[in-house]
C-alpha positions in Angstrom: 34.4 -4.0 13.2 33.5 -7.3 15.5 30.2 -8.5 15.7 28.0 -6.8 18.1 26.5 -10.4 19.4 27.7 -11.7 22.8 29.6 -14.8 23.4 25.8 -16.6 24.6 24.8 -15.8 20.9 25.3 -18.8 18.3 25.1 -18.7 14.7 22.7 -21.8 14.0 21.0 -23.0 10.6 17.8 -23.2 9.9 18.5 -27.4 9.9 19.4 -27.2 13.4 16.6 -25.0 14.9 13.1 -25.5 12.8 11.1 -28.9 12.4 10.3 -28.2 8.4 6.7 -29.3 7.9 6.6 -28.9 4.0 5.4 -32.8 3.8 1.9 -31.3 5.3 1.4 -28.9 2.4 -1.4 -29.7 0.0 -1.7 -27.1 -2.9 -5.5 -26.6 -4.5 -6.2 -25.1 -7.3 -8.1 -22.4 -7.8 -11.1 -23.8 -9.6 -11.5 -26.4 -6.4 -11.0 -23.5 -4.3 -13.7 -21.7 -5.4 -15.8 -24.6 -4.5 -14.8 -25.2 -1.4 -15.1 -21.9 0.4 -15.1 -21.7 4.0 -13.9 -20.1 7.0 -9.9 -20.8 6.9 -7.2 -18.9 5.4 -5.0 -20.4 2.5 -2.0 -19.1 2.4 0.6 -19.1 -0.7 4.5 -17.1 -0.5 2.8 -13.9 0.4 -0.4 -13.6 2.2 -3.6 -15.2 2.4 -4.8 -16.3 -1.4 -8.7 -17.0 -0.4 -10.5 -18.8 2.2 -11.1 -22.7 1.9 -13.9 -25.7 4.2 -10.9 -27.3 5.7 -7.6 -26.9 7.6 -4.4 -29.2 7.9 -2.4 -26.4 10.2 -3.2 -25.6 13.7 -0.2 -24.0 15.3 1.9 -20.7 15.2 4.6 -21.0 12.2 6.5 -19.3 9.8 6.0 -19.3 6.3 9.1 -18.8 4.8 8.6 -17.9 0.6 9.7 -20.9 -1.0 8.8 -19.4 -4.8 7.8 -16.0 -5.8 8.9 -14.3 -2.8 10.0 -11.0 -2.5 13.6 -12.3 -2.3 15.1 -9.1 -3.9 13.3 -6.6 -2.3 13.9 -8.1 1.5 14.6 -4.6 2.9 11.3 -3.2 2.8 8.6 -6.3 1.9 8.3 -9.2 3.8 9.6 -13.0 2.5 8.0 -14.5 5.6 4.7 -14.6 7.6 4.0 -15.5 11.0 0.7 -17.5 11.0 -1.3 -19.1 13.9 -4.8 -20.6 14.4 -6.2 -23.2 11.8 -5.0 -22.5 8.3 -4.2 -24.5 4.6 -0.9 -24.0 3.0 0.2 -24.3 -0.6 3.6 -25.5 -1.9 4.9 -22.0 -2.7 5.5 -21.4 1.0 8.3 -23.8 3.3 6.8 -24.0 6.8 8.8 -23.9 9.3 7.9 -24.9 13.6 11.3 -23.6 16.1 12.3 -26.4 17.8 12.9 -26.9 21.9 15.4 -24.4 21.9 13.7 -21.9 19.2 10.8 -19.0 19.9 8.9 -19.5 16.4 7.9 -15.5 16.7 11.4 -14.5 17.2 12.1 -16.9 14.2 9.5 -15.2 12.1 11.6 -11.9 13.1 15.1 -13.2 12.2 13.7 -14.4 8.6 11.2 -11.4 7.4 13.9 -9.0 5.9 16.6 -10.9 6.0 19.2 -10.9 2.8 18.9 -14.8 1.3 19.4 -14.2 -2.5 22.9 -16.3 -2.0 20.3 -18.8 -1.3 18.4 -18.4 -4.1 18.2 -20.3 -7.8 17.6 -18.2 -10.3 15.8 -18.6 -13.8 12.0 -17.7 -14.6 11.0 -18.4 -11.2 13.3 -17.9 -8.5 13.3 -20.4 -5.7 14.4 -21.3 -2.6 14.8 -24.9 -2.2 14.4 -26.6 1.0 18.5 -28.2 0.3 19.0 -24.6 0.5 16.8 -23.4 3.2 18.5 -25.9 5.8 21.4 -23.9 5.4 20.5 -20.5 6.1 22.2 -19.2 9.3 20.7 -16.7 12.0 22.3 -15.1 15.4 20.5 -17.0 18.4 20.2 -15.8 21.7 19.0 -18.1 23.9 15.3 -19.0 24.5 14.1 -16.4 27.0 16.0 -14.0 25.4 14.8 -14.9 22.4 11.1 -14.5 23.3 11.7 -11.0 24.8 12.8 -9.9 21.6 9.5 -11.4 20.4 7.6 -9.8 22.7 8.9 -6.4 22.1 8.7 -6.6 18.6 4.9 -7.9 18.9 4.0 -5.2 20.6 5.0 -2.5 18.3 3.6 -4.5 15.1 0.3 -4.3 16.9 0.4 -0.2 17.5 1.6 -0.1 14.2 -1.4 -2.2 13.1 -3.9 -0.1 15.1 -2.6 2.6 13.3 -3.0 1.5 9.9 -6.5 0.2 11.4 -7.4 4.0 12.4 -6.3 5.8 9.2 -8.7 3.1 7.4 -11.2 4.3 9.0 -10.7 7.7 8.5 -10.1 7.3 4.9 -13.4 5.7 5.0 -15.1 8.7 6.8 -13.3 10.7 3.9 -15.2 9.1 1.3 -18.0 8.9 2.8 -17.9 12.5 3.7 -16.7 13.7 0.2 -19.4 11.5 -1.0 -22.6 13.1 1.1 -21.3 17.0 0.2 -20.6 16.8 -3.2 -24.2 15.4 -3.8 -26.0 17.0 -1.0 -24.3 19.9 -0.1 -24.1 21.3 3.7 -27.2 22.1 5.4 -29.3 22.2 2.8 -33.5 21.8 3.2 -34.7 22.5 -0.3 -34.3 20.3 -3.1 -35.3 20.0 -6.8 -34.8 17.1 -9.5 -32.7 17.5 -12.4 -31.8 15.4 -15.3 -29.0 13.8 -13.4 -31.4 13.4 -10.3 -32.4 15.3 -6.8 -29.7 18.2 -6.3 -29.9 21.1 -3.6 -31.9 24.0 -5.0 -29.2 26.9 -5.4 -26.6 24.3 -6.9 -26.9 23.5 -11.3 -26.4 21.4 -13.8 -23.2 22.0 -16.0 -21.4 20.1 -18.2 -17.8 18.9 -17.1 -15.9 21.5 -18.9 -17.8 24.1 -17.3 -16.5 23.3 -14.1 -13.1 22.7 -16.0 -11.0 22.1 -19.3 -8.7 19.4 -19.0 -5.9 19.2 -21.6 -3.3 16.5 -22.3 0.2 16.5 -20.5 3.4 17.4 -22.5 6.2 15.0 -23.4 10.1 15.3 -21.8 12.0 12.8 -23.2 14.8 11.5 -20.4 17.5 13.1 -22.1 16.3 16.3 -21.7 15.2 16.7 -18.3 17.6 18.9 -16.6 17.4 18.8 -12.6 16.1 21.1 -11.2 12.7 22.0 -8.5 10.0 21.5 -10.6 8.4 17.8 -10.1 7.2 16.3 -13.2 3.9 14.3 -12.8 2.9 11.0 -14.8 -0.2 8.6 -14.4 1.1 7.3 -10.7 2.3 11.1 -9.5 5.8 12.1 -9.0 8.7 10.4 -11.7 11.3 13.1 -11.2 12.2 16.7 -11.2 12.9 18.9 -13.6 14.4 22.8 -14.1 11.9 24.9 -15.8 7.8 24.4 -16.6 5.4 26.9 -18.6 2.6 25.1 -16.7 0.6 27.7 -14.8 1.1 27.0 -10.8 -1.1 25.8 -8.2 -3.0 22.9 -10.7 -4.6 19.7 -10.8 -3.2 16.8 -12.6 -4.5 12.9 -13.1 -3.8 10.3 -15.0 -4.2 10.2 -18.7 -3.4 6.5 -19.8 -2.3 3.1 -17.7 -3.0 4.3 -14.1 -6.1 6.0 -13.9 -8.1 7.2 -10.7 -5.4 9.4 -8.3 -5.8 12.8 -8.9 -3.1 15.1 -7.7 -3.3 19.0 -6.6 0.3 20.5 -6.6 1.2 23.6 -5.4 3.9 25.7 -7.4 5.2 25.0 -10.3 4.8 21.3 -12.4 5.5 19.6 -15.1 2.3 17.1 -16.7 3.9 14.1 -18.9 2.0 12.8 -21.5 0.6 10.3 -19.9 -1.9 12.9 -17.5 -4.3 15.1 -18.4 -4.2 18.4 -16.3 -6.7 21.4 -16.0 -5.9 24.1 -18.1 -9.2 26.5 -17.2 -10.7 26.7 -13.2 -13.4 28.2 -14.9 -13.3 30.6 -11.2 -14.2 27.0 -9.4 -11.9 26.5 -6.2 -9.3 24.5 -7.2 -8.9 22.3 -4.0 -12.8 21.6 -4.8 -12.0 20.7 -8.3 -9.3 17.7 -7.5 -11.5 16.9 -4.9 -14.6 16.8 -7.2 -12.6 14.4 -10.2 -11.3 12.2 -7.6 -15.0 11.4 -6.0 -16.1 11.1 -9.6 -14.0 8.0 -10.0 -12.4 9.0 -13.7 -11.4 5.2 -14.1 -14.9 4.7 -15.2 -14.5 6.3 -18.3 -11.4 4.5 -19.5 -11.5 2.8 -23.1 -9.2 0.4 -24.6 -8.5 -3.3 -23.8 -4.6 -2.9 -23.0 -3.6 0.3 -21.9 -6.9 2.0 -20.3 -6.8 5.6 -21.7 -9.4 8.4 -21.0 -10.2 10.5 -23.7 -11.1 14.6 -22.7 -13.2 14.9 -25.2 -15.2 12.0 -23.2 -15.1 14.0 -20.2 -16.3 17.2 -21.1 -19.7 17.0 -22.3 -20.5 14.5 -18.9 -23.4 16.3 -17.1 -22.7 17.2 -13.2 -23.7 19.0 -9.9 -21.9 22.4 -9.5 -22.6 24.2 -6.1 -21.6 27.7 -5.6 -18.1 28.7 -5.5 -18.7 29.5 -1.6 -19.9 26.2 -0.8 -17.1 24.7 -2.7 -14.5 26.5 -0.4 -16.9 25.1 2.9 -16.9 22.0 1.4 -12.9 21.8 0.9 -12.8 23.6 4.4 -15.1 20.6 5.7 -13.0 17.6 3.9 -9.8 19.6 4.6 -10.1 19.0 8.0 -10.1 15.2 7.7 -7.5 15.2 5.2 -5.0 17.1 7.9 -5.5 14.1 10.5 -4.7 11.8 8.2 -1.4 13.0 7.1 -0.6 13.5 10.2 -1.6 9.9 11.1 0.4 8.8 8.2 3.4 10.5 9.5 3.1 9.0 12.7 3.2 5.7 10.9 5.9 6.6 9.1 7.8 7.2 12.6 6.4 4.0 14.3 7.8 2.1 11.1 11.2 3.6 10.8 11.7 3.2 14.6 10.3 -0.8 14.3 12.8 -0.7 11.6 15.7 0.4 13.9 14.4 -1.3 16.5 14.7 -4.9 14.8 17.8 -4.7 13.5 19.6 -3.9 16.8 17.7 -6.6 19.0 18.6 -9.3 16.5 22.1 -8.3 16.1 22.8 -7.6 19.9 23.6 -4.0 19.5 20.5 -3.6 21.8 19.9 -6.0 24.8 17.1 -6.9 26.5 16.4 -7.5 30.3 15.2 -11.1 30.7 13.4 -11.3 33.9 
């Protein structure tokens, strides 16, 4: 199958198009760093690494990974970064200014999930040398095309960014809502104090375990995990699927040992590894209300152990808490529930905005898609 770029279209190196301003870099360590803080961005391979009194950058470029990068994973993280304004940048990142002929955005698009691991020395740290980098190759349309296809693809970054900005601040109003009715209930004008502090007056003080007995998870080795429906849950959620379960359905599960803090409700049928502890009893408490108590309850604070953080049930148990009654438990999930809807809803609308940026890129960078240059 022939290329889908058009006879204007040239296949240029990096050499040819980009002034390379590596020479400008000035790596500080992180000790100096620390004492020099201030309003500009330092940016390594993969982001901004702190904020530092001076710049030595005041122009858009593109900071191509030099170390460290994401080289492998190029298909769904980023080995580049468009930057602009005044900024510092270490040696782990080339930086690279489009010449004449060269749109540095649309640059910044041709490099940040493109396939370079032919480019790349291996060994403990793999690295793209700047020998290398010279000769990396991309399609070029020419300059007013080029900055279409910038302009385009700016554009959708920034709904895509709004997005993501809006279901931050939802997830905010989540735990800020979660937070206010699982200590203050809704509505309530009478009060009383308690050993664990002021709680509304028809709520009590219970221990953990009266709310709900959580018990360890169950090991399945790999080799006998037969495929099947049933999703088996460790520390960071769903690892796999297996055929059968004698787990009652409809439960809460969180994790046990190494990641701690998620807590998961799953409906049907499950399977709880080892490495989770999952609730055994309701004890008649709404179960939505129970995952959505551990979770605001931040289990993470009760870890022990120095290498693997581990929580302990018998830990748990005996911890004193506020229990309202099972019908303002169901309000209260009712109340959250709501919020919790528009943001997986938001979050599938991400998901569509990013799959169609996704589509989007790859055909105005290959041609397959044109653009009207006015």
């Amino acid at each position: 199958m022939s290329n889908p770029t058009i006879h204007e279209w040239k296949n240029r190196r990096i050499g040819e198009i980009c002034e390379i301003l590596d020479s400008r870099r000035v790596p500080v360590n992180a000790t100096e760093r620390n004492s020099r803080i201030g309003p500009y961005p330092y940016y390594g391979a993969n982001g901004i690494q702190g904020y530092i009194d001076d710049y030595i950058f005041d122009e858009p470029t593109v900071l191509l990974a030099e170390d460290g990068g994401y080289f492998d994973e190029y298909a769904s993280r980023p080995i580049a970064q468009y930057v602009s304004g005044r900024y510092w940048v270490n040696n782990h990142a080339h930086v690279l200014r489009g010449k004449s002929d060269t749109d540095t955005k649309w640059l910044f698009y041709s490099l940040v999930h493109k396939n370079i691991l032919r480019f790349i020395n291996g060994g403990t740290r793999a690295k793209l040398n700047q020998s290398d980098l010279i000769e990396i190759s991309v399609h070029q349309p020419p300059l007013a095309e080029q900055q279409k296809i910038a302009e385009i693809l700016t554009t959708v970054d920034e709904v895509i960014e709004n997005t993501e900005t809006e279901i931050s601040k939802l997830e905010d109003l989540k735990k800020a809502t979660m937070n206010e009715l699982l200590t203050k209930g809704i509505g309530h004008t009478e009060f009383k104090e308690t050993e664990i502090g002021r709680i509304p007056k028809s709520w009590e003080v219970k221990s953990l375990q009266e709310l709900c007995v959580l018990q360890r998870g169950h090991d399945l080795p790999t080799q006998n995990r037969v495929d099947g429906n049933v999703p088996i849950y460790g520390s960071n959620g769903i690892v796999g699927f297996h055929s059968t379960t004698d787990i009652e359905p409809n439960g809460v599960v969180t994790g046990r040992s190494g990641s701690i803090g998620d807590v998961y409700f799953v409906s049907g049928r499950y399977w709880p590894l080892n490495t989770t502890l999952y609730v055994v009893n309701f004890r008649g408490n709404d179960r939505r209300f129970v995952r959505m108590f551990l979770q605001n309850f931040r289990l993470e604070r009760f870890a022990t152990g120095t290498g693997v953080p581990t929580l302990n049930r018998n830990d748990l148990h005996p911890l004193r808490i506020r229990v309202p009654p099972i019908r303002e438990q169901e309000d209260i999930v009712t109340t959250v529930g709501a919020i919790e809807a528009q943001l997986d809803a938001m979050h599938r609308s991400l998901d569509s905005k990013k799959n169609m940026r996704n589509a989007l890129l790859s055909d105005l960078l290959t041609g397959k898609v044109r653009v009207k240059v006015n």
